[in-house]
N, CA, C and O atoms as CSV, one atom per row, in Angstrom:
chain,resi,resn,atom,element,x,y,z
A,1,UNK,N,N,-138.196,-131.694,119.377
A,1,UNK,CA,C,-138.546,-130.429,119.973
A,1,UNK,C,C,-138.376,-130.559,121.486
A,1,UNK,O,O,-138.727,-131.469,122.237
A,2,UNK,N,N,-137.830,-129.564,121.701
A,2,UNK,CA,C,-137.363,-129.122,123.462
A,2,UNK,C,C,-138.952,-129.191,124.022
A,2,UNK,O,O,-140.067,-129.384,123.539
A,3,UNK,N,N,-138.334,-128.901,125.397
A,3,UNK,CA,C,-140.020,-128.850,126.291
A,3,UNK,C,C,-139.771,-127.488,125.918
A,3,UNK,O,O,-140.534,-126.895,125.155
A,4,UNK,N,N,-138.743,-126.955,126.412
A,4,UNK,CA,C,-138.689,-125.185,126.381
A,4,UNK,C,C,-139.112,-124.614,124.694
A,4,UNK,O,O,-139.404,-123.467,124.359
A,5,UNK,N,N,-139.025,-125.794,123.873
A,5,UNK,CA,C,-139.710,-124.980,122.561
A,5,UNK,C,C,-141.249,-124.739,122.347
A,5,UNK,O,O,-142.042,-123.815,122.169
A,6,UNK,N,N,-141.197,-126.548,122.508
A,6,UNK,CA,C,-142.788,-126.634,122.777
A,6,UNK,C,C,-143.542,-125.972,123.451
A,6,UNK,O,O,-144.632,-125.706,122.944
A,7,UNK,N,N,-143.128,-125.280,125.346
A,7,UNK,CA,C,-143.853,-124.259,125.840
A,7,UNK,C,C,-143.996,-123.223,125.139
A,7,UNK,O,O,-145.146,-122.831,124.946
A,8,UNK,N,N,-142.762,-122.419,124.504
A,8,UNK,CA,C,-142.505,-121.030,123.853
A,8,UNK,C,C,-143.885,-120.852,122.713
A,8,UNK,O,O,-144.609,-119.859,122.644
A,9,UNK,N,N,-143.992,-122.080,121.894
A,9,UNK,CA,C,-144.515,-122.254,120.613
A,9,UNK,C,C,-146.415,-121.952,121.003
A,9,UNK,O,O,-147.251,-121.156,120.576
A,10,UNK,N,N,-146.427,-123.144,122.083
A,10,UNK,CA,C,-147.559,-123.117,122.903
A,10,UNK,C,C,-148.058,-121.459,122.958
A,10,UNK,O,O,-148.887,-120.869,122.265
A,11,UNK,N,N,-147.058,-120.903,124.254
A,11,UNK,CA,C,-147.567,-119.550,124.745
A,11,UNK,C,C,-147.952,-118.603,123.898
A,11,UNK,O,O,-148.945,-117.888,124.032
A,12,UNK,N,N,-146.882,-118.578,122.688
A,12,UNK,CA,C,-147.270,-117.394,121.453
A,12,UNK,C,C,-148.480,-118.334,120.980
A,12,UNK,O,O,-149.296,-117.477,121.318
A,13,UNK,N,N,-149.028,-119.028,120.647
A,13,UNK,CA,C,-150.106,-119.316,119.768
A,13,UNK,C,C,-151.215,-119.314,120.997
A,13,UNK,O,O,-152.376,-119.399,120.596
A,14,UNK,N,N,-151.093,-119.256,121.992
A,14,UNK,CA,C,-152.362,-119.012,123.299
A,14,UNK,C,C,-152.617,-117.347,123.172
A,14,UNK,O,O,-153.666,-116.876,122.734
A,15,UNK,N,N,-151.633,-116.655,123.569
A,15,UNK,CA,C,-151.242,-115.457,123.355
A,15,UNK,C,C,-152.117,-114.666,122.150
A,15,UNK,O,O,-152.727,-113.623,122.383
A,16,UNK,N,N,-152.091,-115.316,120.826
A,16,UNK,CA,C,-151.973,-114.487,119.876
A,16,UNK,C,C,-153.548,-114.746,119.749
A,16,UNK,O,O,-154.249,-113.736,119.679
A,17,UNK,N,N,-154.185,-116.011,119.711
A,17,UNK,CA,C,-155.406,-116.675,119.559
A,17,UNK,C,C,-156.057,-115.722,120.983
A,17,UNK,O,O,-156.958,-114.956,120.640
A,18,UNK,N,N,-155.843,-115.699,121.921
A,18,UNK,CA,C,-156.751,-115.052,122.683
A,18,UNK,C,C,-156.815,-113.150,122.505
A,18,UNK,O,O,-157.807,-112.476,122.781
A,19,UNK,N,N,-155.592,-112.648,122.023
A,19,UNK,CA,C,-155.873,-111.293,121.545
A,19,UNK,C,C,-157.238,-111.268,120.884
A,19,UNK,O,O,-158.334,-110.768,121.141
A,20,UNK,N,N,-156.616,-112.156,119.748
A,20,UNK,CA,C,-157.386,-112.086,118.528
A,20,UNK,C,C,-159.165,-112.213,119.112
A,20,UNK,O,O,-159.908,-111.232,119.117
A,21,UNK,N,N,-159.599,-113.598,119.566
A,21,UNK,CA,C,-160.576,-113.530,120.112
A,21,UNK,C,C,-161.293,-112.548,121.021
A,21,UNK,O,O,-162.481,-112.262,120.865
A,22,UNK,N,N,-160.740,-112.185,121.708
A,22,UNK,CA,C,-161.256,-110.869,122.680
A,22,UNK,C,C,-161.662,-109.936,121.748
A,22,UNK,O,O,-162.758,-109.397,121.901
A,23,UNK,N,N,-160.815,-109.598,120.614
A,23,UNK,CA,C,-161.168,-108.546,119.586
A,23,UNK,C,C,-162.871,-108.972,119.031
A,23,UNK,O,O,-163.911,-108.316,119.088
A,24,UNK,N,N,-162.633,-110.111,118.590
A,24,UNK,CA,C,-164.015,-110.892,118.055
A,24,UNK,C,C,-164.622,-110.537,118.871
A,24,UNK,O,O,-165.489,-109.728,118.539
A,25,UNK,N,N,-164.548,-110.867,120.200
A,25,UNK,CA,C,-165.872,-110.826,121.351
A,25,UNK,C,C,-166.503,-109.756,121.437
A,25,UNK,O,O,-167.733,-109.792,121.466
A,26,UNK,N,N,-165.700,-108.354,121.509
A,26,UNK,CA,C,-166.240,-107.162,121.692
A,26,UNK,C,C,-166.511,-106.960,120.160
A,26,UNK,O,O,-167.715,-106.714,120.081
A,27,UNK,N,N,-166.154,-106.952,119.350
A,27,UNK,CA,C,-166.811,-105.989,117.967
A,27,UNK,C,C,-167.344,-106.611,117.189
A,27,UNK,O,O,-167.621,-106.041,116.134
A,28,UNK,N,N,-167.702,-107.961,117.347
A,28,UNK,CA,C,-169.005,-108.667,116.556
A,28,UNK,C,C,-170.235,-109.106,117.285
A,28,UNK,O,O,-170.370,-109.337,118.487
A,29,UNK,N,N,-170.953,-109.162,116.480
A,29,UNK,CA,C,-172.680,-109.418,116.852
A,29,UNK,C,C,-172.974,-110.865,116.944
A,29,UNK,O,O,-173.584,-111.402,116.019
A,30,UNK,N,N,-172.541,-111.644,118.128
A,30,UNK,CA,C,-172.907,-113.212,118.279
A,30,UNK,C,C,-174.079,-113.127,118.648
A,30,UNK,O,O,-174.652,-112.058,118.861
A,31,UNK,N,N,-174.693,-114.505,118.795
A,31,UNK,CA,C,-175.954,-114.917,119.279
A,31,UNK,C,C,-175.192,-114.690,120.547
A,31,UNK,O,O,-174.030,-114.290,120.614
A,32,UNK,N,N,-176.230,-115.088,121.857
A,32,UNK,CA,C,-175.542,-114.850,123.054
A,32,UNK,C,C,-175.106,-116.214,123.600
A,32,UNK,O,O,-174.269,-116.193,124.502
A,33,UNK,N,N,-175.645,-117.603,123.095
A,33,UNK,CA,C,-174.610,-118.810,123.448
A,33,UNK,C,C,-173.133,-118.446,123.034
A,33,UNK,O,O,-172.239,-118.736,123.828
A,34,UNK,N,N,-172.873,-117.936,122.047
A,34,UNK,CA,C,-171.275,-118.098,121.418
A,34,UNK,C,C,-170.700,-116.680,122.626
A,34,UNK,O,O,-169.518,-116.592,122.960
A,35,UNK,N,N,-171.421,-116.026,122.961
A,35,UNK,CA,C,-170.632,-115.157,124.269
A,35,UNK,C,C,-170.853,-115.703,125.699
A,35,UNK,O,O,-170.882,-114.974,126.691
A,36,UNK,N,N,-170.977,-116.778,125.718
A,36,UNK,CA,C,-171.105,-117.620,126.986
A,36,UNK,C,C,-169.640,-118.926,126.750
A,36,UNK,O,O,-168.875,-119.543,127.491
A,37,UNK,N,N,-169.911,-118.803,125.208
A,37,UNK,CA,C,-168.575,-119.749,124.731
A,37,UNK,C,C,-167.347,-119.657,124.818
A,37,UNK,O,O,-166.552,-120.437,125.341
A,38,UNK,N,N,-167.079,-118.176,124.026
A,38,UNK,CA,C,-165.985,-117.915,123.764
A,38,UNK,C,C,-164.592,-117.539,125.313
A,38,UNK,O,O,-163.377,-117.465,125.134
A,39,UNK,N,N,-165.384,-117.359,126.790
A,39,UNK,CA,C,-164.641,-117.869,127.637
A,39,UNK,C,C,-164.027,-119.050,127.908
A,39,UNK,O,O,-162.891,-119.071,128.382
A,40,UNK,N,N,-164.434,-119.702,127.747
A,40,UNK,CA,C,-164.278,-121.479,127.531
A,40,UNK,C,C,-162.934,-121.650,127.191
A,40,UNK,O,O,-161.915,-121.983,127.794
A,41,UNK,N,N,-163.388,-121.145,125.421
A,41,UNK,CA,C,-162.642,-121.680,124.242
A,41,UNK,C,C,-161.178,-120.921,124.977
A,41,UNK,O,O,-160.145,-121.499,125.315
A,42,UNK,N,N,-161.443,-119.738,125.058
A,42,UNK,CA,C,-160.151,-118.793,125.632
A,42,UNK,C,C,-159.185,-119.602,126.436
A,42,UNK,O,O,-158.000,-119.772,126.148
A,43,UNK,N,N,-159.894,-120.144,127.607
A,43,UNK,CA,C,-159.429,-121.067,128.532
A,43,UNK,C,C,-159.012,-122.364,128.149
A,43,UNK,O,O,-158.172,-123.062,128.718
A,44,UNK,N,N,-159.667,-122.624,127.141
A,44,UNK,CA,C,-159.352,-123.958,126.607
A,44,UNK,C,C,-158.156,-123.866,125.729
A,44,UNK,O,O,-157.819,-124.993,125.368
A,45,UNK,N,N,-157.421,-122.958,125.273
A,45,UNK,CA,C,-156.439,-122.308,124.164
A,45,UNK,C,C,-155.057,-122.508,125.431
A,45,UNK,O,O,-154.028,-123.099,125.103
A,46,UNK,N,N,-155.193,-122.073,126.500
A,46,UNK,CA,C,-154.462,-121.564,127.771
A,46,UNK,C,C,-153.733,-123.430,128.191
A,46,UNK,O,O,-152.568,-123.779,128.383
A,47,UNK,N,N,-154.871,-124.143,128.194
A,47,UNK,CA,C,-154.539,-125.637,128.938
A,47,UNK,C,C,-153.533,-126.405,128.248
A,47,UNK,O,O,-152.799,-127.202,128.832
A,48,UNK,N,N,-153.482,-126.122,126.731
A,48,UNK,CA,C,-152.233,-127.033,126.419
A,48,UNK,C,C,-150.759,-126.109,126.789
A,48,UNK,O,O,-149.830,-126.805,127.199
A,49,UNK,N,N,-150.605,-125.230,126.721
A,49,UNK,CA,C,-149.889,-124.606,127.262
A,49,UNK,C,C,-149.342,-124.903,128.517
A,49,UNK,O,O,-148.369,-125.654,128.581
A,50,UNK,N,N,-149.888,-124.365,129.623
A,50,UNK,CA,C,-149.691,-124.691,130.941
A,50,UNK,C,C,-149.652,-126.213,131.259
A,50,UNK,O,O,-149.354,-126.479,132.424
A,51,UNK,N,N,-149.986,-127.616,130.143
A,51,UNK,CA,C,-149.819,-128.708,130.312
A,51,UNK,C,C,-149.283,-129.083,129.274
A,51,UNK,O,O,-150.007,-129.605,128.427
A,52,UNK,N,N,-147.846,-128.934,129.011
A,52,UNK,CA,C,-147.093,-129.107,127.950
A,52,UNK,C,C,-146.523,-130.206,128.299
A,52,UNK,O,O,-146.428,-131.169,127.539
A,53,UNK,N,N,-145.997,-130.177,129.721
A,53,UNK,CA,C,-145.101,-131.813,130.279
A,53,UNK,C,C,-146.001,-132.956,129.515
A,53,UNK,O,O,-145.505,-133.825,128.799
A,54,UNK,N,N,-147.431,-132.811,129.787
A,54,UNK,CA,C,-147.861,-133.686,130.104
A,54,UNK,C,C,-148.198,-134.617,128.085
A,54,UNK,O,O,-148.235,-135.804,127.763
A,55,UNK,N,N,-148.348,-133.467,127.341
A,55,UNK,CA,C,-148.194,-132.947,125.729
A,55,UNK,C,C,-147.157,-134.380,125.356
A,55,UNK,O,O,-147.446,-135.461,124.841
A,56,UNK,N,N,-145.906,-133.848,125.852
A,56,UNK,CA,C,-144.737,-134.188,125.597
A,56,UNK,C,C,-144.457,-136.116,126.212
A,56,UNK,O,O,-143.610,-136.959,125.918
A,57,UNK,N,N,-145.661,-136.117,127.150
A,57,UNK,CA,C,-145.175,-137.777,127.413
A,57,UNK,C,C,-145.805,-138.567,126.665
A,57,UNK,O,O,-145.530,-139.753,126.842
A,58,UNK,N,N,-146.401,-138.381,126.048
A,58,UNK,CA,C,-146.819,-139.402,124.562
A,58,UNK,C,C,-147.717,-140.294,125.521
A,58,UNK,O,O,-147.246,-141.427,125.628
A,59,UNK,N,N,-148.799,-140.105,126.195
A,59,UNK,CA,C,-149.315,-140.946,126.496
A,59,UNK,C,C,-150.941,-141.121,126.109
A,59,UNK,O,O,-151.696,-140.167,126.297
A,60,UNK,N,N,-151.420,-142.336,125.582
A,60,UNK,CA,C,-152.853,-142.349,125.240
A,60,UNK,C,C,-154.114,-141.757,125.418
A,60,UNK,O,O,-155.037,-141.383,124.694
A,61,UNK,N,N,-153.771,-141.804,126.995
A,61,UNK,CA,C,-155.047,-140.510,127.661
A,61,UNK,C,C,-154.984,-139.331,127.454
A,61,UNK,O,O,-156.023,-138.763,127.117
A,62,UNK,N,N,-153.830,-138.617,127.576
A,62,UNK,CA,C,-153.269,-137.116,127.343
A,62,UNK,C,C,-153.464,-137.018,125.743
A,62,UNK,O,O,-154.100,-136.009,125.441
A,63,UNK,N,N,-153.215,-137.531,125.030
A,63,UNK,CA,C,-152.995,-137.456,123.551
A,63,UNK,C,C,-154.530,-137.143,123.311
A,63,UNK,O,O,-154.858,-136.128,122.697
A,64,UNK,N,N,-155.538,-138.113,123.850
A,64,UNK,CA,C,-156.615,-138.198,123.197
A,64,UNK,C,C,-157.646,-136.700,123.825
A,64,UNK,O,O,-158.633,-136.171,123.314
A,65,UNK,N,N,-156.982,-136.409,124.964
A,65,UNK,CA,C,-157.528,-135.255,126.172
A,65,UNK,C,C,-157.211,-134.099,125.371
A,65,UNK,O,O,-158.210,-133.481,125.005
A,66,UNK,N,N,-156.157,-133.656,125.014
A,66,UNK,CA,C,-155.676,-132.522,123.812
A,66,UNK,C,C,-156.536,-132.901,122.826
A,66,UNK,O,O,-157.648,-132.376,122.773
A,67,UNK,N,N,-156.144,-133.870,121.902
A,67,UNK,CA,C,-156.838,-133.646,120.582
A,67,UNK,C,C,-158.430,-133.545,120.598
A,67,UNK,O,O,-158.906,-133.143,119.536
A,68,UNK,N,N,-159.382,-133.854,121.665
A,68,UNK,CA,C,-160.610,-133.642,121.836
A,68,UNK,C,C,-160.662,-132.146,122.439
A,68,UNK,O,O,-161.705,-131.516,122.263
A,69,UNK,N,N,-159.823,-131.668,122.992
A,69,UNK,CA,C,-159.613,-130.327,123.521
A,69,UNK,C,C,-159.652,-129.510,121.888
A,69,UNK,O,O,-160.592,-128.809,121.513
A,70,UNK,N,N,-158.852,-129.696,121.365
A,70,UNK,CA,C,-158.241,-129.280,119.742
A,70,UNK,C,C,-159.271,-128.818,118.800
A,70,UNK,O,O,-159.483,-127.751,118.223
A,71,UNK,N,N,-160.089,-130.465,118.845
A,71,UNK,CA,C,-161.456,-130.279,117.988
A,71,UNK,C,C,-162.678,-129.647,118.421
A,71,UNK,O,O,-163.589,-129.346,117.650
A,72,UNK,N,N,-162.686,-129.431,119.794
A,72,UNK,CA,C,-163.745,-128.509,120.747
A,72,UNK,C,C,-163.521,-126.711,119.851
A,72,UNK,O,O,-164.290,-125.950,119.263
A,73,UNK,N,N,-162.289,-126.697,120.143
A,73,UNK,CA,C,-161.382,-125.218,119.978
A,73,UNK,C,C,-162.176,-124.846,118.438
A,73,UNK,O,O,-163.270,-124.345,118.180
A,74,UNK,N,N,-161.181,-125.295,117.688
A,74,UNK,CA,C,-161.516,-125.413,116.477
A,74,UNK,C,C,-163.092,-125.495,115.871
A,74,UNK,O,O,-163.561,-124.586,115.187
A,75,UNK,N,N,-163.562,-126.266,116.093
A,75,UNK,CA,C,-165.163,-126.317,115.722
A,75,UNK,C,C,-166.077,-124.930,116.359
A,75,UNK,O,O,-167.024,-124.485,115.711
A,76,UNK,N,N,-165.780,-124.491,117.322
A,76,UNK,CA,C,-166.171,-123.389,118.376
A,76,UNK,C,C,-165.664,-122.125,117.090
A,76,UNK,O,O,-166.406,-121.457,116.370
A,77,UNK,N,N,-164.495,-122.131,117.142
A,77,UNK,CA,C,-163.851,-121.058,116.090
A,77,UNK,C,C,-164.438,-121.032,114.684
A,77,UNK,O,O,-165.081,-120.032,114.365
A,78,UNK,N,N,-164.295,-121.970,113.858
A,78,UNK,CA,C,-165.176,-122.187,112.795
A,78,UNK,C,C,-166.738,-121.776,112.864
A,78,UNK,O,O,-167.218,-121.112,111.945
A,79,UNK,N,N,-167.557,-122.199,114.013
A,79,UNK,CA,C,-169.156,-121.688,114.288
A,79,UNK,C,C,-168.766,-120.285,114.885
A,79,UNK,O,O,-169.622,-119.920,115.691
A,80,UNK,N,N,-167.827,-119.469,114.748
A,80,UNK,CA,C,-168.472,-118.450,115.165
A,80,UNK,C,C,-167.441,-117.421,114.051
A,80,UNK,O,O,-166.930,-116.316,114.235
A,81,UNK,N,N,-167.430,-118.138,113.136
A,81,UNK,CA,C,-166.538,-117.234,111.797
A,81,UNK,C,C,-168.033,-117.391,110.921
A,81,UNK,O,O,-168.471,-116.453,110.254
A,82,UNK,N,N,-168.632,-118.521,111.015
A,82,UNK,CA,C,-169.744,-118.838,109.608
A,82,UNK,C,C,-170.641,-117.694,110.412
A,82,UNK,O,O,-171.009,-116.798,109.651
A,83,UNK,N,N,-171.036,-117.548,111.678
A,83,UNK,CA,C,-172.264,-116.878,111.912
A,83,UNK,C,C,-171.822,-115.681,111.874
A,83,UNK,O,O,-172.752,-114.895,112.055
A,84,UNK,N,N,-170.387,-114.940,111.656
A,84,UNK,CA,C,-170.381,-113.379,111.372
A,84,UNK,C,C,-169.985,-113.342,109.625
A,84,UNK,O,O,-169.782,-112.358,108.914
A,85,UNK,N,N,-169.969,-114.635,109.315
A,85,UNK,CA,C,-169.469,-114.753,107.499
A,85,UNK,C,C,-171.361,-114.046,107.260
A,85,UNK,O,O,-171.749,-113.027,106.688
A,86,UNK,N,N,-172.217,-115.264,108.071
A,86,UNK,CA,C,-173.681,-115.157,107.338
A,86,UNK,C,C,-174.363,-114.313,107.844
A,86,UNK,O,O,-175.536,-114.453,107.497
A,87,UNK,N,N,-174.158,-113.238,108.707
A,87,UNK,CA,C,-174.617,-112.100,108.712
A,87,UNK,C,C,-174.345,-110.871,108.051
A,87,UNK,O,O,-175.024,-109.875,108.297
C-alpha cells in the first residue's frame, strides 16, 4: 500500500466515523462523562490520519502509539453503543 492510499483510506474512515459520531452526540442520551469523551475519541480518529508517514515506518514506538490509540477508540465506541443498547 501507497502512502497516498493509506492517507486516502485513513481520511474516508476519519471522515465517515466522525459524521457518524456527531450524529450519536446530538441525538442520544449519554451520561455526561461519555459527552466530555466523545471529543477526544473524534480527535483521536483524526491522528492516525494526519500521522500516516509515521503509520507507514514500521517502527516499535509508533506501532505500539496507534494500536493503544486503536484500543482507546474502540473500547470508548463499544461503551457508548452498550449504554444506548441498555437504555
Amino acid at each position: 500500500m501507497t502512502l497516498y492510499d493509506a492517507r486516502r483510506n485513513q481520511l474516508i474512515i476519519a471522515g465517515i466515523s466522525t459524521i457518524l459520531l456527531a450524529m450519536l452526540w446530538t441525538v442520544s442520551d449519554l451520561p455526561r462523562s461519555m459527552y466530555y469523551t466523545l471529543p477526544f475519541i473524534i480527535a483521536g480518529l483524526w491522528i492516525p490520519a494526519l500521522l500516516v508517514r509515521k503509520q507507514l515506518q514500521g517502527s516499535l514506538a509508533w506501532n505500539l502509539f496507534f494500536g493503544v490509540l486503536g484500543i482507546a477508540v474502540i473500547s470508548t465506541i463499544v461503551r457508548v453503543v452498550w449504554l444506548i443498547g441498555r437504555g
